[in-house]
C-alpha positions in Angstrom: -50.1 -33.5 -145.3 -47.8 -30.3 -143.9 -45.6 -31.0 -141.5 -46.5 -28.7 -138.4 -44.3 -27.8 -135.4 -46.1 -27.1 -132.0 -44.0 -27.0 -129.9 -42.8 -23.7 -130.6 -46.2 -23.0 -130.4 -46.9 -24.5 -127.2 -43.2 -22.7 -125.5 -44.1 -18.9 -126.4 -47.3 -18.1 -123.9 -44.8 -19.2 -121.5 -41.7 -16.8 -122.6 -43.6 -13.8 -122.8 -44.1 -13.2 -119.2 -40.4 -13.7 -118.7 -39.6 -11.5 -121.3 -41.7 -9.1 -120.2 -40.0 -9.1 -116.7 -37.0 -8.7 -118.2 -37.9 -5.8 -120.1 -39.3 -4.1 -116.6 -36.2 -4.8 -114.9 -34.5 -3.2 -117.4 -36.2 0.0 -117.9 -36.1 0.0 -113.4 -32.7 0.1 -113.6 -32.6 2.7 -116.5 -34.7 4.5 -114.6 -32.9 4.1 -111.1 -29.7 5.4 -113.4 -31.1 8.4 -114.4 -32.4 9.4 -110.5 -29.3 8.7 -109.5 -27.3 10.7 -111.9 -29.6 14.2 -111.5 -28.8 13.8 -107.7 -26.2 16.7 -107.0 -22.9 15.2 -105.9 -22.9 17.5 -102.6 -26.3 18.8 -101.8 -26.3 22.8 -101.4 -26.0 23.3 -97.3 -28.9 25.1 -95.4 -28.5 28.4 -95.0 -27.5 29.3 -91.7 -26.7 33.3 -90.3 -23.1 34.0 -89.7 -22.7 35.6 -86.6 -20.4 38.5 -86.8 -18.5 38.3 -83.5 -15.2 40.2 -83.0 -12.3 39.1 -80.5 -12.1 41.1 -77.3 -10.0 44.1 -76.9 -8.1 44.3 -73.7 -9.8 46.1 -71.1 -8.7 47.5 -67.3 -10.8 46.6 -64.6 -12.5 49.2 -62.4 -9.9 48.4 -59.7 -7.0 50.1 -62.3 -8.6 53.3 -61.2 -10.5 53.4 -58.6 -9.3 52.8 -55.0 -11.4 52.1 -51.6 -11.3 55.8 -50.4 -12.8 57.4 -53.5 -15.4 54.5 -54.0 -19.0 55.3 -52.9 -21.9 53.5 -51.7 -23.8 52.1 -54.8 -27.0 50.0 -55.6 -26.6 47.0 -57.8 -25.9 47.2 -61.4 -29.3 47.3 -63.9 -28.7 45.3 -66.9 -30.6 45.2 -70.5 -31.1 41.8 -72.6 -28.8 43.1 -74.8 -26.8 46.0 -76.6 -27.6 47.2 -80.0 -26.1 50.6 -80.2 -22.9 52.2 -78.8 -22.8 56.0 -77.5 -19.5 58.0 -78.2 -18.7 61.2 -75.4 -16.0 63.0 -74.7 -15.1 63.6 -71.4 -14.6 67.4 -72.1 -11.0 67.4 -69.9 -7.6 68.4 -70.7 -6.1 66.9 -74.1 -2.4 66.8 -72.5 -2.1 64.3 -70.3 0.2 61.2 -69.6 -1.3 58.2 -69.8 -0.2 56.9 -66.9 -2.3 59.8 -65.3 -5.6 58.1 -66.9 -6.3 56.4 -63.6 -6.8 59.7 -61.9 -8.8 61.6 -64.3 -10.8 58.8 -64.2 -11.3 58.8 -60.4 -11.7 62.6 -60.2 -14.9 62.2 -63.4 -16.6 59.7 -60.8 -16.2 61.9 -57.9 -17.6 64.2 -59.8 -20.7 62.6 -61.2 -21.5 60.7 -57.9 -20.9 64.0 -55.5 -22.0 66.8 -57.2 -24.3 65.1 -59.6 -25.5 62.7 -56.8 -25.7 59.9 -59.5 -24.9 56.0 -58.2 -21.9 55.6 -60.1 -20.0 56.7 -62.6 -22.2 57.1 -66.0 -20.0 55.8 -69.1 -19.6 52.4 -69.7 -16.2 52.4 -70.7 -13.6 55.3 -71.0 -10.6 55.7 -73.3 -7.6 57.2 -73.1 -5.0 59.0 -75.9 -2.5 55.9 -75.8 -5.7 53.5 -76.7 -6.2 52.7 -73.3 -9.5 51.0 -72.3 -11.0 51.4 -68.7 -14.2 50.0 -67.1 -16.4 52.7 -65.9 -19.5 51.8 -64.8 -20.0 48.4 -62.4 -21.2 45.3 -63.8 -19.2 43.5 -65.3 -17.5 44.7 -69.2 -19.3 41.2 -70.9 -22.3 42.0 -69.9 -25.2 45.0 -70.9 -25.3 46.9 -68.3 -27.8 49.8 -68.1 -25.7 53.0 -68.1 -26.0 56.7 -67.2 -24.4 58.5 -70.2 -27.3 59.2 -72.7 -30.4 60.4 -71.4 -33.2 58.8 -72.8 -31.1 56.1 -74.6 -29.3 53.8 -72.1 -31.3 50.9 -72.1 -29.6 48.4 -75.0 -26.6 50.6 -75.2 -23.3 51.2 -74.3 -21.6 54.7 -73.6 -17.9 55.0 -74.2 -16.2 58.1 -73.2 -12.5 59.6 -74.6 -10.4 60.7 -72.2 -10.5 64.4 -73.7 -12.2 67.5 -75.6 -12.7 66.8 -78.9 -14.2 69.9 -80.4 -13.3 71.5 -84.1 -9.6 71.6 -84.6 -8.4 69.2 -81.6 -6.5 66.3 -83.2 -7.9 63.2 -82.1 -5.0 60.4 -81.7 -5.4 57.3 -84.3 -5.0 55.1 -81.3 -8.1 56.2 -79.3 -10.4 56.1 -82.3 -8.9 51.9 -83.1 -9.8 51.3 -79.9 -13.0 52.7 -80.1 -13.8 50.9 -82.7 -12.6 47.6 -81.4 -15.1 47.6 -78.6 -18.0 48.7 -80.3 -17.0 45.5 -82.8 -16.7 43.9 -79.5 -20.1 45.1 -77.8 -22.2 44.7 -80.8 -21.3 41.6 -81.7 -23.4 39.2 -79.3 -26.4 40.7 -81.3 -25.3 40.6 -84.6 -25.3 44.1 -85.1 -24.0 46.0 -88.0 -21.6 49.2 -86.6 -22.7 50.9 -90.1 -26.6 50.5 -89.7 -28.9 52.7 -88.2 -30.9 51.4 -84.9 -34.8 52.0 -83.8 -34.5 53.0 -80.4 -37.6 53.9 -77.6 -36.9 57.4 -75.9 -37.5 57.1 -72.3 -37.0 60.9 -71.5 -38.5 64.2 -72.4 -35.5 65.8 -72.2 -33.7 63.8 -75.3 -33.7 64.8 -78.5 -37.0 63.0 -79.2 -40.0 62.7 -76.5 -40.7 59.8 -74.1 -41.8 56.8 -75.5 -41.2 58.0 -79.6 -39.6 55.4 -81.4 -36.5 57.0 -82.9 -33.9 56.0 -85.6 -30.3 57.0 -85.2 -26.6 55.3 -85.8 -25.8 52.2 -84.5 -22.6 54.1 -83.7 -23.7 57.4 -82.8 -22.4 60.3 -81.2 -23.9 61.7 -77.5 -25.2 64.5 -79.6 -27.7 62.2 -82.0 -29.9 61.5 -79.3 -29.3 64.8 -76.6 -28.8 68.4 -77.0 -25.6 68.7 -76.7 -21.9 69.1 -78.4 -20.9 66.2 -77.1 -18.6 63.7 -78.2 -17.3 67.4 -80.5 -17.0 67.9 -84.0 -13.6 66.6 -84.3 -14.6 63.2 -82.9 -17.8 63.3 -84.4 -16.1 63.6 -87.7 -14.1 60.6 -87.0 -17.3 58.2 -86.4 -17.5 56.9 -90.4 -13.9 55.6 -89.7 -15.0 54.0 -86.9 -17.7 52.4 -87.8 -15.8 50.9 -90.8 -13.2 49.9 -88.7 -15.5 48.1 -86.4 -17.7 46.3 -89.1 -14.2 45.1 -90.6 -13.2 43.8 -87.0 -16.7 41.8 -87.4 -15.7 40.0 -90.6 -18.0 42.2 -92.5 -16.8 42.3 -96.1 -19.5 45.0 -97.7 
């Protein structure tokens, strides 16, 4: 008779299911290896929009020029939701003046404009003098976007800024007005993100701009008083300046292209 063994035959329906768990829980962790390791170490960030904000520039109050005999009677300020464009003037004065004398050129353009002119307040937003000089012109508040007077058809969502001078072919126009120029539009545009080197779609509100009421046009984001009116306003010589300054300001954003 052959000698038989069952016992081994009786132990393996029992070992396969152990082995066969063993197996599983080795291909898991396999498995669990492999998930882990095609998991970037630091996941790629959401993109979020950079703001392009720029610091500041100093700026004189409305009380630096204008005194309590020479100030009128005004309604209250108008403001827009925003400002996405930035109007450059000249003031079409005298070139030669001190700078200490800014004040008073300043206070004889609003007696102008709100006597003769019969308007509420002075028009520009800001003015500008040789030395780099910023003044608040128009009441308000300089944070805030308030509705000028300085580009007919165009002040809603904009900001005028006037240099202290005449700036037509052949006037040199001082380094220091154009940097500061260019450090409030930086300034100004910022709070909406906009580029100084782009062009802005802008809704005409007068017949007697450059484009009829209620036509959508496109101009500069910095663009002189004559892109929008019939005029020779801010004058060839500044107008000639306004790449710089528009590169200036878009650098003063953090704007590297």
């Amino acid at each position: 008779m052959k000698w038989t063994r069952p016992w081994r035959t009786a132990r393996l329906p029992g070992a396969l299911p152990a082995l066969t768990a063993v197996l599983a829980l080795l291909l898991l962790a396999r498995g669990s290896e492999r998930a882990v390791r095609a998991q970037p170490a630091h996941p790629a960030p959401s993109p979020v929009p950079v703001l392009h904000h720029a610091p500041r520039p100093a700026i004189l109050p409305r009380s630096a020029w204008l005194d309590r005999a020479t100030l009128r009677e005004q309604p209250p300020p108008r403001y827009d939701d925003r400002v996405v464009a930035v109007f450059v003037h000249h003031t079409d004065s005298p070139n030669d003046y001190d700078c200490a004398d800014s004040p008073r050129i300043i206070r004889a353009l609003y007696s102008g404009q709100t006597g003769a002119r019969h308007w509420d307040d002075i028009g520009y937003n800001f003015l500008v003098d040789r030395c780099g000089t910023i003044y608040e012109g128009r009441a308000g508040g300089a944070d805030r976007a308030v509705t000028g007077a300085h580009t007919q058809g165009f002040n809603h969502r904009s900001a005028g800024i006037a240099a202290l001078g005449t700036f037509t072919s052949g006037a040199s126009v001082p380094p220091a007005m154009t940097d500061a120029i260019a450090a409030l539009a930086a300034w100004k545009l910022g709070p909406s993100d906009t580029d100084p080197r782009a062009r802005v779609r802008l809704t005409s509100t007068s017949g007697l701009s450059r484009y009829r009421s209620g036509t959508m046009a496109t101009l500069p984001t910095v663009a002189g008083h004559n892109d929008a009116y019939p005029t020779t306003c801010p004058g060839a010589a500044l107008t000639a300046t306004l790449p710089t300054i528009r590169a200036k300001a878009a650098h003063l954003q953090g704007r590297i292209r």
